[in-house]
C-alpha positions in Angstrom: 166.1 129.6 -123.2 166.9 126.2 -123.0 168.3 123.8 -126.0 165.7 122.1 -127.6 167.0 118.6 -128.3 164.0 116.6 -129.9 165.7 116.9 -133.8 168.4 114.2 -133.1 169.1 114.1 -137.5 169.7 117.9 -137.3 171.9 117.6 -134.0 174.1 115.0 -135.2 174.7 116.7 -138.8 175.4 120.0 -136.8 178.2 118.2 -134.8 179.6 116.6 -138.0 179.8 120.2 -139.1 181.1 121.4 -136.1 183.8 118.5 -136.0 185.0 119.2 -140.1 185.5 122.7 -138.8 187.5 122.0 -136.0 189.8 119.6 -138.1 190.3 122.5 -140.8 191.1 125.1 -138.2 193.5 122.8 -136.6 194.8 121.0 -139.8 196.7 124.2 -140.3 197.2 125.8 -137.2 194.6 128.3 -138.3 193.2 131.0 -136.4 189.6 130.6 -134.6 188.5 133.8 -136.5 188.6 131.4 -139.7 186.0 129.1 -137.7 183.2 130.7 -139.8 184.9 129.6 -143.1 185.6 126.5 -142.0 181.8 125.8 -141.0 180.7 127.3 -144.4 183.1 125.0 -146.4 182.2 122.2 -144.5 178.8 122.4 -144.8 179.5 123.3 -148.8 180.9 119.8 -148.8 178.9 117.5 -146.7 176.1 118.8 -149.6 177.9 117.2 -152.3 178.7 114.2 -150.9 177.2 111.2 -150.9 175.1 109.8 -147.9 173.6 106.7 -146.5 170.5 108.1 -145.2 169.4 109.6 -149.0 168.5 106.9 -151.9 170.9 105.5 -154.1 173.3 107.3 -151.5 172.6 110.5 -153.1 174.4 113.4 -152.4 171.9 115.9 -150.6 172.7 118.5 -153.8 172.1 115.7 -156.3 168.3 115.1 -154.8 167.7 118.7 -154.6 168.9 119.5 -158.6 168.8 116.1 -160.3 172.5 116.6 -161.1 175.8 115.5 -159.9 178.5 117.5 -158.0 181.1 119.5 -159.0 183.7 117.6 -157.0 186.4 118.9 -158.4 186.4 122.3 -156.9 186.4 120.8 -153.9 190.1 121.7 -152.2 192.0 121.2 -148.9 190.6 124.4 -146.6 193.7 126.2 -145.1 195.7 125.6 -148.1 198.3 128.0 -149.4 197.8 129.6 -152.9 199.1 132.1 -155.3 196.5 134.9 -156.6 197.2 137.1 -159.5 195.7 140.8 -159.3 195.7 142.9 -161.6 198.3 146.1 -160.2 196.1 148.7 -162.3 198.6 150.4 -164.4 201.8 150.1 -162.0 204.5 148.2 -164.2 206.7 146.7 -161.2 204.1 146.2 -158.6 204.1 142.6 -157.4 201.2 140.5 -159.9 201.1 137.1 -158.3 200.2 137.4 -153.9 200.2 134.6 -151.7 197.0 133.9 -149.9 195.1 130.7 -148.6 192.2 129.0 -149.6 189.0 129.3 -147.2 186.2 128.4 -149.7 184.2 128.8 -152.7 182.5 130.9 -154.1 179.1 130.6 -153.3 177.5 133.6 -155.5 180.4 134.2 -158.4 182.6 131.2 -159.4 185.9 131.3 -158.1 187.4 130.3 -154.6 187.9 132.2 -151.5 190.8 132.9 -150.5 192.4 135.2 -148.1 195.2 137.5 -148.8 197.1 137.7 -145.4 199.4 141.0 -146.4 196.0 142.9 -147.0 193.9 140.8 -144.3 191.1 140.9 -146.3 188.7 137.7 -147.8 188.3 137.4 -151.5 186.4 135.3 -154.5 188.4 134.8 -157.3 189.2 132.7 -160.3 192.8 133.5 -161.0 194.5 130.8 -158.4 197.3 128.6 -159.0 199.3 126.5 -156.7 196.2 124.8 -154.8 196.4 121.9 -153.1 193.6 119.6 -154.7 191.7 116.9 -153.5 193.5 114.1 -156.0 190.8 111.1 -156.6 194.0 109.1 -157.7 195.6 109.0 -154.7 193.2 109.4 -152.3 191.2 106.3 -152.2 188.7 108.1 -149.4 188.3 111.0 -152.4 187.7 108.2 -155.0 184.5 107.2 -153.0 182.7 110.6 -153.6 183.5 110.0 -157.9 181.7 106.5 -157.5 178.1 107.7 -157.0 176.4 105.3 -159.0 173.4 106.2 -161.7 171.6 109.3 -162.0 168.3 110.0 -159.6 165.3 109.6 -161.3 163.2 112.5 -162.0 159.8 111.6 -159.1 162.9 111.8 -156.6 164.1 115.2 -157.5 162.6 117.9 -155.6 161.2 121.3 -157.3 
């Protein structure tokens, strides 16, 4: 069956996609069965971040829901990470794991994160150590905080 190529908007967003992902997986020498991760999470960001093509260069999420972003989840994809679990009664079992951030959560709050010694993907809240996206120092990250006014209510979808 041959590629249909008439939606040039969708095409173009799906190699912006494709490109984030590559960057992640490569950013940290990650790899290519993390490629799914790194699609989600970059698709999870390109929806909260504002965009040219929308109104007031809305973020797609903000015209959807009428509100801004959470931003400040957002973190570096690859990342390493410390995750407490709870050892279930075993006093000297190790608490704190190291593991590395792949995403958030998308149906519990929390991040993904994958625990390498158990090679297993997990959401959770109890991480320390991440490697934030700081809107200080990063004048690229500062761009996403300046989003201007609010989006009326007619341009808010239901």
């Amino acid at each position: 069956m041959p590629l249909d190529t008439s939606n040039g908007k969708a095409e173009c967003m799906h190699r912006t996609i494709m490109n984030m992902a590559r960057c992640m997986i490569f950013a940290f020498e990650l790899p290519l069965r993390f490629w799914g991760d790194a699609v989600q999470y970059a698709a999870y960001i390109l929806n909260r971040a504002p965009t040219n093509s929308n109104p007031w260069r809305a973020s797609p999420l903000r015209l959807l829901t009428g509100k801004s972003p959470q931003l400040g989840e957002i973190v570096v994809f690859g990342s390493p990470c410390t995750v407490y679990r709870d050892p279930r009664n075993k006093n000297f079992a190790q608490r704190a794991h190291p593991a590395m951030i792949v995403g958030v959560g998308e149906e519990t709050k929390g991040y993904r994160v994958y625990l390498p010694k158990d090679r297993v993907v997990i959401t959770t809240q109890h991480v320390k150590n991440i490697e934030m996206l700081d809107k200080e120092q990063n004048p690229q990250v500062q761009r996403f905080y300046l989003q201007g006014d609010e989006v009326p209510e007619s341009e808010v979808q239901a």
